[in-house]
C-alpha positions as CSV (number, residue, x, y, z in Angstrom):
1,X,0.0,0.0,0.0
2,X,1.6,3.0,-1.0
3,X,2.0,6.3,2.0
4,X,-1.4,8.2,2.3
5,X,1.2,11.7,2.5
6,X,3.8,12.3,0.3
7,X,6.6,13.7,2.1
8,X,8.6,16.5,0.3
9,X,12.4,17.3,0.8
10,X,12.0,21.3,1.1
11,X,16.0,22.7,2.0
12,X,15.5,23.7,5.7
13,X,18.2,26.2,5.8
14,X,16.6,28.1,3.1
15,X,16.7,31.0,5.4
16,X,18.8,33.9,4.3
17,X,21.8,35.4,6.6
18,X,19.8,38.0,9.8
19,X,19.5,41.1,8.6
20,X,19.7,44.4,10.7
21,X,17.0,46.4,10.6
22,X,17.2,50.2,11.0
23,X,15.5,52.2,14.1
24,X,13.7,54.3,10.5
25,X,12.2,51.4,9.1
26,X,11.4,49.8,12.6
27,X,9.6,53.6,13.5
28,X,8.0,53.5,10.2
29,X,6.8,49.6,11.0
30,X,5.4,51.0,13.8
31,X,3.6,54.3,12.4
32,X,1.8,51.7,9.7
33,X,0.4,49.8,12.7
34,X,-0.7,52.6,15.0
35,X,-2.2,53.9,11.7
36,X,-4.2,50.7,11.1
37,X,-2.3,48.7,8.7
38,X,-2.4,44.7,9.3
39,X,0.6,43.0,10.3
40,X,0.4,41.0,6.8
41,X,-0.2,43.9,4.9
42,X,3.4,45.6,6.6
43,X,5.1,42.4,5.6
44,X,4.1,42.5,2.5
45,X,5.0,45.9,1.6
46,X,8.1,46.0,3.0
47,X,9.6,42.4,2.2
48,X,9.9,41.0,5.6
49,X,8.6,38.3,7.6
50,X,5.1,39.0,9.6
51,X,7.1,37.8,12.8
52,X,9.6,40.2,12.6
53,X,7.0,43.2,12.0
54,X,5.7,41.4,15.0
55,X,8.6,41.7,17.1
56,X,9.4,44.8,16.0
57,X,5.6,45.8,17.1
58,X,6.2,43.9,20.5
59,X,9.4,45.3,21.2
60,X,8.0,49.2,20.2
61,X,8.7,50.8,24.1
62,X,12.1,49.9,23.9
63,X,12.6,50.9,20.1
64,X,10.8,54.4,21.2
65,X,12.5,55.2,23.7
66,X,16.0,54.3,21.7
67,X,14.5,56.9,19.0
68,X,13.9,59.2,21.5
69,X,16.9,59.5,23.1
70,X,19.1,59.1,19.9
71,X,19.4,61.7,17.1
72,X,20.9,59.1,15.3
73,X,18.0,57.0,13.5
74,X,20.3,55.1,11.3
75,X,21.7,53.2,14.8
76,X,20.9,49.7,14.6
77,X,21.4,48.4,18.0
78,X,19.1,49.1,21.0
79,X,21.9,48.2,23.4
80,X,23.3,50.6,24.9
81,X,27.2,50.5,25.1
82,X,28.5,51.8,28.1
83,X,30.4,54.6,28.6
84,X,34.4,54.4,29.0
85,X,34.4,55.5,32.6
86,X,31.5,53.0,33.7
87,X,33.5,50.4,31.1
88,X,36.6,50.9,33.7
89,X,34.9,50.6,36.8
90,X,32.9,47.0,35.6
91,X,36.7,45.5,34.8
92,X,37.9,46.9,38.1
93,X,35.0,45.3,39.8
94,X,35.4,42.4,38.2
95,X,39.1,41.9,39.6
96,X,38.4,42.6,43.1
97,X,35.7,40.3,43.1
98,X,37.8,37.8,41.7
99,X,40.7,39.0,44.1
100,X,38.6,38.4,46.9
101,X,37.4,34.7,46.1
102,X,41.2,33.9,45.6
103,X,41.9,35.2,49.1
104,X,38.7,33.4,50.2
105,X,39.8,30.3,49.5
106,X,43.3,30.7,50.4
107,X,42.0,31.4,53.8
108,X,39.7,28.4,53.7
109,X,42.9,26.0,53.1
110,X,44.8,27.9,55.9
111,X,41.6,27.2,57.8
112,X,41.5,23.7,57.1
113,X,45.5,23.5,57.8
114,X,44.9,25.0,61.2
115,X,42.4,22.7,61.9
116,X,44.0,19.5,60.8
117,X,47.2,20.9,63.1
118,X,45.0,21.4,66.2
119,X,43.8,17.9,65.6
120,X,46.9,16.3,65.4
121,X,48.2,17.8,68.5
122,X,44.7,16.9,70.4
123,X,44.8,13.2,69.2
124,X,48.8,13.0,70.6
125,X,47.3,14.4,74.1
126,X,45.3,11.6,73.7
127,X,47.6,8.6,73.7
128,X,48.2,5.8,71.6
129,X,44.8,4.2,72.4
130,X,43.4,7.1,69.9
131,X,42.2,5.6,66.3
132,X,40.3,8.6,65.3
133,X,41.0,9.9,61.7
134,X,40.9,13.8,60.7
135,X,37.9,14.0,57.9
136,X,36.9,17.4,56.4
137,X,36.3,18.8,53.3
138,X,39.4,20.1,52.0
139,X,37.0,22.9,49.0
């Protein structure tokens, strides 16, 4: 019996490479919405997918706001990249921080040297009779 459903090889990554998309067209995506326009009929005119004039929809506060604050409407990332002095102070957190949990540990192994000493010198006080071993986590 032959299959019911013919199955057809369609090339999966058919896709074409991400494009960015410019805050102008993604303002003017969003102007044809507000103004009544049907997500299909935006995708259509413009060549795009009707999920990305979705997400561009979805995502309008934050694509706003960018517009707002940037006289540059040609910037295609909504990002913002920080500033040189706030750049500098996120590396020089990021080394103490690091600093400190490599001085953290080193006092955690001093700890656990200490320790292991004090219980050496308690189990000689105790005599020969003493067959207790010295078990702790050594992280």
């Amino acid at each position: 019996m032959s299959p019911k459903h013919i199955k057809s090889t369609v090339n999966v990554s058919s896709k074409g490479p991400c494009q960015v998309i410019d805050m102008e067209i993604k303002l003017e995506v969003i102007k044809d919405y507000e103004g009544g326009k049907s997500v299909m009929v935006i995708a259509h005119q413009s060549g795009m997918s009707h999920c990305t004039i979705a997400i561009i929809f979805k995502n309008k506060n934050k694509g706003l706001e960018t517009a707002k604050g940037s006289a540059l409407l040609k910037a295609k990332r909504l990002t913002k990249i920080q500033e040189r002095p706030i750049s500098d102070m996120e590396k020089l957190l990021t080394t103490l921080i690091e600093d400190q949990t490599e001085a953290y540990f080193a006092q955690l192994h001093d700890d656990y040297s200490q320790s292991k000493g004090l219980f050496v010198m308690l189990k000689e006080k105790a005599g020969p009779h003493c067959d207790v071993e010295f078990i702790a986590s050594s992280r």
